[in-house]
PDB file of N, CA, C and O in Angstrom:
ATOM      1  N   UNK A   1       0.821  -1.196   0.000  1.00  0.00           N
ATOM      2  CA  UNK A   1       0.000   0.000   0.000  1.00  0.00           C
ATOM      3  C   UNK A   1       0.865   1.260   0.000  1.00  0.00           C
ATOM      4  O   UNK A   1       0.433   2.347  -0.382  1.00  0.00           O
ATOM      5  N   UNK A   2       2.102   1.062   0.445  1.00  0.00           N
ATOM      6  CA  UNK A   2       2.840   2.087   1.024  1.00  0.00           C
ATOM      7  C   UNK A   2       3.446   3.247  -1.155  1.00  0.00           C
ATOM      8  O   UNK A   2       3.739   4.388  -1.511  1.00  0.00           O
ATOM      9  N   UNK A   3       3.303   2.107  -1.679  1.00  0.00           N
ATOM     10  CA  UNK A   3       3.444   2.386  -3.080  1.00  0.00           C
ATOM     11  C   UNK A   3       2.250   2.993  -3.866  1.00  0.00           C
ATOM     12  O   UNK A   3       2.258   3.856  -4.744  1.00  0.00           O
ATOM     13  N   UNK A   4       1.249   2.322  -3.325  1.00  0.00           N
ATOM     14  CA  UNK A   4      -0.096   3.547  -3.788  1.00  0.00           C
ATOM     15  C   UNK A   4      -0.151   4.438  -3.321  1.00  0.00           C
ATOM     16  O   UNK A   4      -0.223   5.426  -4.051  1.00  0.00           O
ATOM     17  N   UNK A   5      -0.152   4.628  -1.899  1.00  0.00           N
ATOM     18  CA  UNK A   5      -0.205   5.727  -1.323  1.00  0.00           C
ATOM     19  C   UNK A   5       0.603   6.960  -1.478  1.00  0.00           C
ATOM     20  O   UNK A   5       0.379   8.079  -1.017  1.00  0.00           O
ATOM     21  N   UNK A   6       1.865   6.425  -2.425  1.00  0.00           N
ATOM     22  CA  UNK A   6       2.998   7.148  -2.897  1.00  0.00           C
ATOM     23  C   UNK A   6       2.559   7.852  -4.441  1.00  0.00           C
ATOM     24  O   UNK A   6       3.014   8.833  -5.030  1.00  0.00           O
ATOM     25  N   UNK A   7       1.347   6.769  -4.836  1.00  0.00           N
ATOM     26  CA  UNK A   7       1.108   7.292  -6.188  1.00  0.00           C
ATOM     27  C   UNK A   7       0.153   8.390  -6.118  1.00  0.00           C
ATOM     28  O   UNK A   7      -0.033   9.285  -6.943  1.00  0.00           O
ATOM     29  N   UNK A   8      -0.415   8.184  -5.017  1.00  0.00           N
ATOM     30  CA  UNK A   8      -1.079   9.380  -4.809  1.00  0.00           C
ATOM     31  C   UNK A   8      -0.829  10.786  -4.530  1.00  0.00           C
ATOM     32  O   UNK A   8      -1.221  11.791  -5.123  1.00  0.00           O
ATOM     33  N   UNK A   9      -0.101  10.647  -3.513  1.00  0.00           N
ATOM     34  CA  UNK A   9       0.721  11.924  -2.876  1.00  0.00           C
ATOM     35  C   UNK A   9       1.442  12.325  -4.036  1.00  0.00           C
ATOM     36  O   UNK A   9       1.385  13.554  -4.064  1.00  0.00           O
ATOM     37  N   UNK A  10       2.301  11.761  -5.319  1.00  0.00           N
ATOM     38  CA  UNK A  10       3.483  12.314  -6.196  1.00  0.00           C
ATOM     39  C   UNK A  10       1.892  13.337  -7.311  1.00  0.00           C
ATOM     40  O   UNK A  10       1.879  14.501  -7.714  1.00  0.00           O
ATOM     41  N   UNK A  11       0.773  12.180  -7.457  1.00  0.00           N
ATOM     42  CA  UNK A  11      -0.213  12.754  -8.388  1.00  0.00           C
ATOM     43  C   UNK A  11      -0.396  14.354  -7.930  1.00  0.00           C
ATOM     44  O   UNK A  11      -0.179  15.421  -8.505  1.00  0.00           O
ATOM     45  N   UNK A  12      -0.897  13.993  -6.627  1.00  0.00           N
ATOM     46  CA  UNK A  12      -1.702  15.470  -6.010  1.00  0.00           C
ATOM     47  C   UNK A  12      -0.606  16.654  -6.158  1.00  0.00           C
ATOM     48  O   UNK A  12      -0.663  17.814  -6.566  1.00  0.00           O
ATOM     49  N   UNK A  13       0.700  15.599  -5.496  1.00  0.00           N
ATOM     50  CA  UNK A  13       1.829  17.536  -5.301  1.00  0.00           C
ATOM     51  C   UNK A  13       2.141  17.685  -6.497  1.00  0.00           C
ATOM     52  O   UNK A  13       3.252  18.212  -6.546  1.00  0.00           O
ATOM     53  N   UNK A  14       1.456  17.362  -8.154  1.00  0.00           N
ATOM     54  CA  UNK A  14       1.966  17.847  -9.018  1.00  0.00           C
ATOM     55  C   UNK A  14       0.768  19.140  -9.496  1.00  0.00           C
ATOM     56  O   UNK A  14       0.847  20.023 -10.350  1.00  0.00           O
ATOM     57  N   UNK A  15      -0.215  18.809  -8.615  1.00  0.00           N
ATOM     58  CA  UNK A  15      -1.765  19.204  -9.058  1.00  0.00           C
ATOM     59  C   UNK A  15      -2.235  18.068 -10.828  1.00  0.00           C
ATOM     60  O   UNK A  15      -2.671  18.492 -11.898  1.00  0.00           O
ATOM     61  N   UNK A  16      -1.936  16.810 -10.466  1.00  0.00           N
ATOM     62  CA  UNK A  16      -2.547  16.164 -11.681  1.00  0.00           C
ATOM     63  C   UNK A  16      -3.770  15.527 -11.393  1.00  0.00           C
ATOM     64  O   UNK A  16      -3.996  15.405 -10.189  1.00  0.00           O
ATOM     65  N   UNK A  17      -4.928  14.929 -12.444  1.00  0.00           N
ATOM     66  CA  UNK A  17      -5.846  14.832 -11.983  1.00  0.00           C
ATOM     67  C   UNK A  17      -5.338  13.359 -11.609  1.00  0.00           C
ATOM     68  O   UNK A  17      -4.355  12.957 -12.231  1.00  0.00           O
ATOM     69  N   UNK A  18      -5.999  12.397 -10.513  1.00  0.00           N
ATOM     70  CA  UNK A  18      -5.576  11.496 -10.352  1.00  0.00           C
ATOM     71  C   UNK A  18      -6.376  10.337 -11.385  1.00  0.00           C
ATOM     72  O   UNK A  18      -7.459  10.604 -11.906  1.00  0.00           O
ATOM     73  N   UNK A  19      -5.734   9.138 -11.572  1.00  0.00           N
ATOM     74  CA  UNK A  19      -6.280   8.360 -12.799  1.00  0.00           C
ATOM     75  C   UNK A  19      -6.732   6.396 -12.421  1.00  0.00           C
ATOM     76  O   UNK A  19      -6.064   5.724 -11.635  1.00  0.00           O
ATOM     77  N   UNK A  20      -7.393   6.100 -12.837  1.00  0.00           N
ATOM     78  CA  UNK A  20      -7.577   4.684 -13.002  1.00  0.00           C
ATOM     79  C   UNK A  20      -7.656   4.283 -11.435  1.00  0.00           C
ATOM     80  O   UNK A  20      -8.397   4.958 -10.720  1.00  0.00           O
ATOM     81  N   UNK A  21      -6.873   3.139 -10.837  1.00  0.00           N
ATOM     82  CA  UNK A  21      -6.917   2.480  -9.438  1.00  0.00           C
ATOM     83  C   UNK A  21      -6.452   3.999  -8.678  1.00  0.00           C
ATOM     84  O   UNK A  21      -7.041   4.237  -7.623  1.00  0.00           O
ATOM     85  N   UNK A  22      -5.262   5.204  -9.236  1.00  0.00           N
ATOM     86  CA  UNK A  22      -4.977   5.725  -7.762  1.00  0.00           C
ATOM     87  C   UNK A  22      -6.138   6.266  -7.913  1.00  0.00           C
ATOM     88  O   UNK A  22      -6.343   6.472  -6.716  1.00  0.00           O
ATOM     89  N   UNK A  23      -6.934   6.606  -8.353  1.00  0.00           N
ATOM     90  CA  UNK A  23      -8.089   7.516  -8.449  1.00  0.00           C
ATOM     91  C   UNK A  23      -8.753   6.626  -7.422  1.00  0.00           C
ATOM     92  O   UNK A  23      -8.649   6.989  -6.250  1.00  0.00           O
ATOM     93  N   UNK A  24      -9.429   5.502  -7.688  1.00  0.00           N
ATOM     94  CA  UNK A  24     -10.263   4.480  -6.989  1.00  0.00           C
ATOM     95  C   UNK A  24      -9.832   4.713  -5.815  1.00  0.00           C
ATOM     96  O   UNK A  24     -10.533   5.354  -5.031  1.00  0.00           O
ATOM     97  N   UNK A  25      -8.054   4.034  -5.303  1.00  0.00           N
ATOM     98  CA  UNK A  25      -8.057   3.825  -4.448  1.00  0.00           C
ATOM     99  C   UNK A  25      -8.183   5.760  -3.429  1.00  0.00           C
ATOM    100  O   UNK A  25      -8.459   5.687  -2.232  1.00  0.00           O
ATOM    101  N   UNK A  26      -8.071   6.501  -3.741  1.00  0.00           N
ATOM    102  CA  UNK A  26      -8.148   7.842  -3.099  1.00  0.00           C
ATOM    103  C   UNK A  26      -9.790   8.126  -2.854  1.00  0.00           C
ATOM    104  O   UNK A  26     -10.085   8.792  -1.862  1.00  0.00           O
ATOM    105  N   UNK A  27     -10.955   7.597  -3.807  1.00  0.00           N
ATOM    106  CA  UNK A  27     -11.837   7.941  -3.042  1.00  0.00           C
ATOM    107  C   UNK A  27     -12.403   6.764  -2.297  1.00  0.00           C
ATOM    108  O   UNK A  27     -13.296   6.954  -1.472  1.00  0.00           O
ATOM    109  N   UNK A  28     -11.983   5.684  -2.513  1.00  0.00           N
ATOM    110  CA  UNK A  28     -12.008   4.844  -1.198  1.00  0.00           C
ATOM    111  C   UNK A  28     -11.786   5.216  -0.197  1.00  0.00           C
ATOM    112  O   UNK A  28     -12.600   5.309   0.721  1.00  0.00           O
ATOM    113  N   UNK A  29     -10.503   5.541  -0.163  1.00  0.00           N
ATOM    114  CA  UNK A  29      -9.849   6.284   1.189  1.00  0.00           C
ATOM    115  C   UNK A  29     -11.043   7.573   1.807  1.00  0.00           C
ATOM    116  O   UNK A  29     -11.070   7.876   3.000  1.00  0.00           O
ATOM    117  N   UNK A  30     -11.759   8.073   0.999  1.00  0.00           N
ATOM    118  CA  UNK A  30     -12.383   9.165   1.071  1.00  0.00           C
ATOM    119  C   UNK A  30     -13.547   8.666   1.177  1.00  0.00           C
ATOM    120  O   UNK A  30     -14.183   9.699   1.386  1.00  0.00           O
ATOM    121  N   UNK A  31     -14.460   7.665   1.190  1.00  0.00           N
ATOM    122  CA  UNK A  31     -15.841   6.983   0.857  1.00  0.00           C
ATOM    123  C   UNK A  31     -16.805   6.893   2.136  1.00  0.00           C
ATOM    124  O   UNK A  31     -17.938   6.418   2.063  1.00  0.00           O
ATOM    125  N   UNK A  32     -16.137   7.488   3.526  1.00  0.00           N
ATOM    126  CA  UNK A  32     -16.297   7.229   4.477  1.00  0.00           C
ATOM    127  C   UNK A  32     -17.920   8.448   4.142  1.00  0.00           C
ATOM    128  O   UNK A  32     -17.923   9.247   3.205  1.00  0.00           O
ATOM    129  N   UNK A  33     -19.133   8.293   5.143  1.00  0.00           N
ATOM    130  CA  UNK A  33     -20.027   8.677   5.089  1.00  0.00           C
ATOM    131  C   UNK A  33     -20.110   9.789   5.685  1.00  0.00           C
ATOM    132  O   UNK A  33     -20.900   9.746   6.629  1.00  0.00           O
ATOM    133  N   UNK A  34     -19.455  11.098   5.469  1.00  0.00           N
ATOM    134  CA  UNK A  34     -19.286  12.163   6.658  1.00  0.00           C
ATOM    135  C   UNK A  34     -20.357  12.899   7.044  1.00  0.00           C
ATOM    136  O   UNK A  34     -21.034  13.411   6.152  1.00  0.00           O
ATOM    137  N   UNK A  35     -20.761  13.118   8.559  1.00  0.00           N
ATOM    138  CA  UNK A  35     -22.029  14.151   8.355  1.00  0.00           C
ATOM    139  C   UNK A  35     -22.137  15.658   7.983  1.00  0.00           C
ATOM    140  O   UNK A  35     -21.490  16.008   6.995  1.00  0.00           O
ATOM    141  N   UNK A  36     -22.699  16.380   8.489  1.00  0.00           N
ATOM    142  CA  UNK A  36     -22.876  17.738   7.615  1.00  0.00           C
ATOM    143  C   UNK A  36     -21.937  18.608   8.665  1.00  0.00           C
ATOM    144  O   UNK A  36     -22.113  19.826   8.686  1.00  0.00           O
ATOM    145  N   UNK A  37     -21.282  18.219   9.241  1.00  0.00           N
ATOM    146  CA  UNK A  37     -19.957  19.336  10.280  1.00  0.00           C
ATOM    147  C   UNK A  37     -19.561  19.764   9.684  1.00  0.00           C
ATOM    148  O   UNK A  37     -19.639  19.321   8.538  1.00  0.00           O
ATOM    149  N   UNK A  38     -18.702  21.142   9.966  1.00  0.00           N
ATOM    150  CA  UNK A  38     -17.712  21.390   9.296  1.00  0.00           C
ATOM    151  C   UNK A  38     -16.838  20.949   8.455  1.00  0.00           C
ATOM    152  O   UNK A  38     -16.673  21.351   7.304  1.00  0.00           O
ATOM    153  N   UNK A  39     -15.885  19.577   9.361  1.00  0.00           N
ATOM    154  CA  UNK A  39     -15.490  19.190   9.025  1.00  0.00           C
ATOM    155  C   UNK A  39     -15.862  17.842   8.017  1.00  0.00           C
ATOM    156  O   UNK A  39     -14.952  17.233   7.456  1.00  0.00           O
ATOM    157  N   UNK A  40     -17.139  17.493   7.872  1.00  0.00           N
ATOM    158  CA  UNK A  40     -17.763  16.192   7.349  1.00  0.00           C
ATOM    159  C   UNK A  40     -17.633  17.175   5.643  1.00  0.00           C
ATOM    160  O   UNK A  40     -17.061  16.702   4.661  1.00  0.00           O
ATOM    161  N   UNK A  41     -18.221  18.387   5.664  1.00  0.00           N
ATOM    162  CA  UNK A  41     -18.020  19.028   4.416  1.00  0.00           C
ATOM    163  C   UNK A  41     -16.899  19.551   4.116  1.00  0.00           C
ATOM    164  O   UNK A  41     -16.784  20.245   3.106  1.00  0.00           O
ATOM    165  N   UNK A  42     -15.965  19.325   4.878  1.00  0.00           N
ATOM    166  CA  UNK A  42     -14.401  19.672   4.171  1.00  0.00           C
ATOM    167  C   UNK A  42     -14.004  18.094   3.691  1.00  0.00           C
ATOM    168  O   UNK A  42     -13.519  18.050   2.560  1.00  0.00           O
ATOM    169  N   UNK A  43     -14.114  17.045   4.255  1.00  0.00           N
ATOM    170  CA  UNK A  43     -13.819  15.838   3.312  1.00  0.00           C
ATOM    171  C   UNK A  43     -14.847  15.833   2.419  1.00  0.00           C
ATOM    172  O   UNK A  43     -14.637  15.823   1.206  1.00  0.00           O
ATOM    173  N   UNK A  44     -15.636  15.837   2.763  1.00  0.00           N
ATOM    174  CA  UNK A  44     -17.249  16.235   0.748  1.00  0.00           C
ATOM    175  C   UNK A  44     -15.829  16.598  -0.044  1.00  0.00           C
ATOM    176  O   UNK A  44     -15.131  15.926  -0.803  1.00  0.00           O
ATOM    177  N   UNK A  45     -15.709  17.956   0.467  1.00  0.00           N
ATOM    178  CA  UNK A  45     -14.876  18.904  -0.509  1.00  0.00           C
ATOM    179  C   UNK A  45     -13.838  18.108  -1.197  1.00  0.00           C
ATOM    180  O   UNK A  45     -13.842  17.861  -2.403  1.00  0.00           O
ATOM    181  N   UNK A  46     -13.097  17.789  -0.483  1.00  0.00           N
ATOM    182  CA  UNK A  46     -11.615  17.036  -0.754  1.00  0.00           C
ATOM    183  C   UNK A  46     -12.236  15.929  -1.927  1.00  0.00           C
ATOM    184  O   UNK A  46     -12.007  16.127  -3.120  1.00  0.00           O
ATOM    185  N   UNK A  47     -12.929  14.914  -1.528  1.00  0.00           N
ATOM    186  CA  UNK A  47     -13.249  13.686  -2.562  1.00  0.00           C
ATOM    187  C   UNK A  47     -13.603  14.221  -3.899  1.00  0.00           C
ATOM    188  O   UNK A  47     -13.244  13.905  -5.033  1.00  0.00           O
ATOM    189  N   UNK A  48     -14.963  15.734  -3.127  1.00  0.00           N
ATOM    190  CA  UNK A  48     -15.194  15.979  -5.188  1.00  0.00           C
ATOM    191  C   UNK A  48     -14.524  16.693  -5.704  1.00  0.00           C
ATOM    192  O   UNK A  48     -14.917  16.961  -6.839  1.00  0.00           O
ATOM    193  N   UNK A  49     -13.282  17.364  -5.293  1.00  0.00           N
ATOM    194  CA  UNK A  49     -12.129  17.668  -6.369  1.00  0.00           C
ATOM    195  C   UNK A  49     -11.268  16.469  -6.689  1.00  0.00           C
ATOM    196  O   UNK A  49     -10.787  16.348  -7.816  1.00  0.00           O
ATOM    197  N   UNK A  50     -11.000  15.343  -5.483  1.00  0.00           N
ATOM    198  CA  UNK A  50     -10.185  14.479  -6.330  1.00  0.00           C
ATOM    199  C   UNK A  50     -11.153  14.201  -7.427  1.00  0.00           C
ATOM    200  O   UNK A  50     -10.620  14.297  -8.533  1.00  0.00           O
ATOM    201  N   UNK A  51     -12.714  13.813  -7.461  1.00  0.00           N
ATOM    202  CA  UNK A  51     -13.137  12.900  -8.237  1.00  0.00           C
ATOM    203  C   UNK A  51     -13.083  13.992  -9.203  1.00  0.00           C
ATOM    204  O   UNK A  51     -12.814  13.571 -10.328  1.00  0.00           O
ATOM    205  N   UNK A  52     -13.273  15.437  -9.130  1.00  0.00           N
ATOM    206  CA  UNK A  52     -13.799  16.128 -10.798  1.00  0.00           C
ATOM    207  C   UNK A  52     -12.061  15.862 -11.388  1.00  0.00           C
ATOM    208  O   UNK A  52     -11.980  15.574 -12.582  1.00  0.00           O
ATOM    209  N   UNK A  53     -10.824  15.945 -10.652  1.00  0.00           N
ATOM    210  CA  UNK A  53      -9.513  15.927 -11.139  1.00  0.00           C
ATOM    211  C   UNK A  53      -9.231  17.478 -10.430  1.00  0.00           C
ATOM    212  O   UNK A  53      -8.101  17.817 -10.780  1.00  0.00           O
ATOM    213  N   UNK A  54      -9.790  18.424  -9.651  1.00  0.00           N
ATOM    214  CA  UNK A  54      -9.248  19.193  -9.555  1.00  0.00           C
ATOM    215  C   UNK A  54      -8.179  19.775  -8.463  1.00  0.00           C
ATOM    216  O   UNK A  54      -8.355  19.554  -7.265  1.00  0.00           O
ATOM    217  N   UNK A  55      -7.291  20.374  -8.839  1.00  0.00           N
ATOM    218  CA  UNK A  55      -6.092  20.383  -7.313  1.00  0.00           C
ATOM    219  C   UNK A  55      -6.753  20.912  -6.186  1.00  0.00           C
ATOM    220  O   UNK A  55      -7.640  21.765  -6.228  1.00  0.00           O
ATOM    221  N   UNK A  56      -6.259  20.338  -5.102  1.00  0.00           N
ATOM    222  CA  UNK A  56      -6.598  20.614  -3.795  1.00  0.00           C
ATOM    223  C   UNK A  56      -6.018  21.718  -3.498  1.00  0.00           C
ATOM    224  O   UNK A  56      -5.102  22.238  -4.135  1.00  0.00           O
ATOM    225  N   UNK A  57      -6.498  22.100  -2.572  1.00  0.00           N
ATOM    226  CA  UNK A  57      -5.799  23.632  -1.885  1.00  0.00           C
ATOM    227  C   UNK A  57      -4.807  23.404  -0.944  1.00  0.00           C
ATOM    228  O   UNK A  57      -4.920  22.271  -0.475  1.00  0.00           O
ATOM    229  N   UNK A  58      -4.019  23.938  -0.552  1.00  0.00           N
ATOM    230  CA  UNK A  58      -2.777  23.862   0.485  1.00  0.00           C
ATOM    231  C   UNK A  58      -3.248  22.975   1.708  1.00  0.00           C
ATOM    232  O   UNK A  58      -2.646  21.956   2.047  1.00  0.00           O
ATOM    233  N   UNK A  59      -4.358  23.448   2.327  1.00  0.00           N
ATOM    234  CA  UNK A  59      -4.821  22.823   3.311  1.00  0.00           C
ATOM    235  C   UNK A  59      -5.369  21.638   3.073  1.00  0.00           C
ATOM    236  O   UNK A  59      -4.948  20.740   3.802  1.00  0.00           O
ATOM    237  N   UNK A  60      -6.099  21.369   2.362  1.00  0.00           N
ATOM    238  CA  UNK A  60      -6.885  20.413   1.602  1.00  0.00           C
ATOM    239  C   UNK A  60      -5.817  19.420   1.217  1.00  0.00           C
ATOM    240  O   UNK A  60      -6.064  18.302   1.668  1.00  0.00           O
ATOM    241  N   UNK A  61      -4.738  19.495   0.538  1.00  0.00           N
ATOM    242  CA  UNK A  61      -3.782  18.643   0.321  1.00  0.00           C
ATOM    243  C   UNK A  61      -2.777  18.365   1.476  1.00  0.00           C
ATOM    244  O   UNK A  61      -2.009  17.403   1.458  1.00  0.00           O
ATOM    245  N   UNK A  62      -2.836  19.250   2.449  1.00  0.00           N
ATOM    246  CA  UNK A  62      -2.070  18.886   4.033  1.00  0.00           C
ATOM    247  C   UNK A  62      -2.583  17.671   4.802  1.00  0.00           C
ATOM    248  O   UNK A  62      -1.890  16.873   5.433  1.00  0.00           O
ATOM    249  N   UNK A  63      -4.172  17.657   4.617  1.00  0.00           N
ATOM    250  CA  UNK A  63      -4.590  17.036   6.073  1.00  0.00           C
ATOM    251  C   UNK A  63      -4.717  15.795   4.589  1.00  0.00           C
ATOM    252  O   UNK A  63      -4.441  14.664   4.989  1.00  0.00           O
ATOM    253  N   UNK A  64      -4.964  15.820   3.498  1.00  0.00           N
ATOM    254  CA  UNK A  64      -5.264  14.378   2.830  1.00  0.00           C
ATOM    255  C   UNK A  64      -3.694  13.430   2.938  1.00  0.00           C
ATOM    256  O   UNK A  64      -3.416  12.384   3.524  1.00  0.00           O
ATOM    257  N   UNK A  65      -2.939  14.309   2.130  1.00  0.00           N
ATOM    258  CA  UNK A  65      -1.758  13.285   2.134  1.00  0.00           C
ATOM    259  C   UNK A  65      -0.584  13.336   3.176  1.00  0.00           C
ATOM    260  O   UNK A  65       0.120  12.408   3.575  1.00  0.00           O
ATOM    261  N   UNK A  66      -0.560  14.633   3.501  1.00  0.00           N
ATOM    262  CA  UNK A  66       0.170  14.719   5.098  1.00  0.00           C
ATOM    263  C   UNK A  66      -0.175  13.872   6.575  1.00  0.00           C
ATOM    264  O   UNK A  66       0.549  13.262   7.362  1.00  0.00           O
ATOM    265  N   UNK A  67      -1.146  14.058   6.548  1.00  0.00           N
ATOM    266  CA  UNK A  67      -2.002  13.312   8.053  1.00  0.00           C
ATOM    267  C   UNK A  67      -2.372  12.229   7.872  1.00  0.00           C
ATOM    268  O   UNK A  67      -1.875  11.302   8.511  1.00  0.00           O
ATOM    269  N   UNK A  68      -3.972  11.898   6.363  1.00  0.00           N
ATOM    270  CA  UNK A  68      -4.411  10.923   6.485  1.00  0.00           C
ATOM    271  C   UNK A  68      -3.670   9.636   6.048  1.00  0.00           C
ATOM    272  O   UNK A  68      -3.843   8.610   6.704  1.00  0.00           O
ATOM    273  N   UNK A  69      -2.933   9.643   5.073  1.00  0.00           N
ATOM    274  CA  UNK A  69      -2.580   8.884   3.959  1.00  0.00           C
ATOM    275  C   UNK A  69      -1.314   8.163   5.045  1.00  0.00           C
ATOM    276  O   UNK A  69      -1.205   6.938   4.996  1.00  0.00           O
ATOM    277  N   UNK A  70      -0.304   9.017   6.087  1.00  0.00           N
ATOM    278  CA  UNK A  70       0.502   8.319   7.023  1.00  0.00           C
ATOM    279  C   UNK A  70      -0.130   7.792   8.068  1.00  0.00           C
ATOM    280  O   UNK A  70       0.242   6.738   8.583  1.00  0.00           O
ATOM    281  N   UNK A  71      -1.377   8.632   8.570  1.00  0.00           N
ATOM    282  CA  UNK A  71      -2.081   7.602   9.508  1.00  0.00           C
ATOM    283  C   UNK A  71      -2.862   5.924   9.188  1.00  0.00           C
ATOM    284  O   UNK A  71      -2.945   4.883   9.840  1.00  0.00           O
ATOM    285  N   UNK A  72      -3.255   6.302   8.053  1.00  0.00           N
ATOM    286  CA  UNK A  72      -3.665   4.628   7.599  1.00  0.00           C
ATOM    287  C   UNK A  72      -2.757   4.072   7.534  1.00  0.00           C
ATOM    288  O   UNK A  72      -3.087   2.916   7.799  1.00  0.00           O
ATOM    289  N   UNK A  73      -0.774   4.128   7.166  1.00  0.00           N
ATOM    290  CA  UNK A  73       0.167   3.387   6.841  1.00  0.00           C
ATOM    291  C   UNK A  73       0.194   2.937   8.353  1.00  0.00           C
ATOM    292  O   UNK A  73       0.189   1.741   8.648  1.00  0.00           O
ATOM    293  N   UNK A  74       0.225   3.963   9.323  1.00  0.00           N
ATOM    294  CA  UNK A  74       0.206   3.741  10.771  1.00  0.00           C
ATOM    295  C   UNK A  74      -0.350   2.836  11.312  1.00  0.00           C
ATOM    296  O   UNK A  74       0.106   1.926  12.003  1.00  0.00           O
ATOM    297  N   UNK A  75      -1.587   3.123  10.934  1.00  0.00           N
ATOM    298  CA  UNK A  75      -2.752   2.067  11.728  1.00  0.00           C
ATOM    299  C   UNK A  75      -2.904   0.644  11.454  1.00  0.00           C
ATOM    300  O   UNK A  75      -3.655  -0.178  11.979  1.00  0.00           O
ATOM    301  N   UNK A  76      -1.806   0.484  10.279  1.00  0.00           N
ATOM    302  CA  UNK A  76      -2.373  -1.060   9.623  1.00  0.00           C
ATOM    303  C   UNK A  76      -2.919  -1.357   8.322  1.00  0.00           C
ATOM    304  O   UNK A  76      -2.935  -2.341   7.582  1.00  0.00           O
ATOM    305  N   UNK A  77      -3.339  -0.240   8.291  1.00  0.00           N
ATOM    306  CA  UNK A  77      -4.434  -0.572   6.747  1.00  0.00           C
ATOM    307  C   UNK A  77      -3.955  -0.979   5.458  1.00  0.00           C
ATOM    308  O   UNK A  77      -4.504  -1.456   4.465  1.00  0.00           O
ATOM    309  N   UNK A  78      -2.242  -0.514   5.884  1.00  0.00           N
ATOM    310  CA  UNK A  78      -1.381  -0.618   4.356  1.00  0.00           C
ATOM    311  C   UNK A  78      -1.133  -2.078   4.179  1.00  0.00           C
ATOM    312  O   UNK A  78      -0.413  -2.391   3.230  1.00  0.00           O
ATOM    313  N   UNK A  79      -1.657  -3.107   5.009  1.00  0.00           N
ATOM    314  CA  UNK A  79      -1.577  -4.440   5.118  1.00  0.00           C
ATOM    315  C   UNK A  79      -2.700  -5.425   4.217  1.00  0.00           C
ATOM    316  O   UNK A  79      -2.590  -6.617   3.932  1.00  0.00           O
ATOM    317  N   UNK A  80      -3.652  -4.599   3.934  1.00  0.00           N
ATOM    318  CA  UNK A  80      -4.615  -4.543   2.896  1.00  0.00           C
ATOM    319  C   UNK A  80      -4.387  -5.246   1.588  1.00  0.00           C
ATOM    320  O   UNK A  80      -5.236  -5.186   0.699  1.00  0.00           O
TER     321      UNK A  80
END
């Protein structure tokens, strides 16, 4: 996983749209059911620019591939 997760992060910090499985696997990562919080509509946000292809914003690309993307390697999930 640690190699997808790499394909992702190199896609986003180029601002490219992401394509085929990394695409899949990023709104997987993102598929979670968020409610209407603040924060439930800042991941909305995040998934439907990955899904339209469009670049994330500074912040938007901090907490996706900075935080989340090492916390799942963290937690196990990259065992998947």
């Amino acid at each position: 996983m640690s190699a997808k997760y790499g394909h992702i992060k190199r896609g986003l910090s180029k601002k490219e749209p992401l394509k085929g499985k990394t695409l899949e696997l990023a709104l997987e990562i993102l598929s979670v059911d968020y409610d209407d919080s603040e924060f439930g509509n800042f991941m909305k946000g995040i998934r439907k620019k990955i899904k339209n292809g469009e670049p994330l914003g500074d912040y938007e690309y901090h907490y996706f591939v900075e935080v989340t993307l090492p916390h799942l390697k963290l937690s196990g999930r990259e065992d998947e």
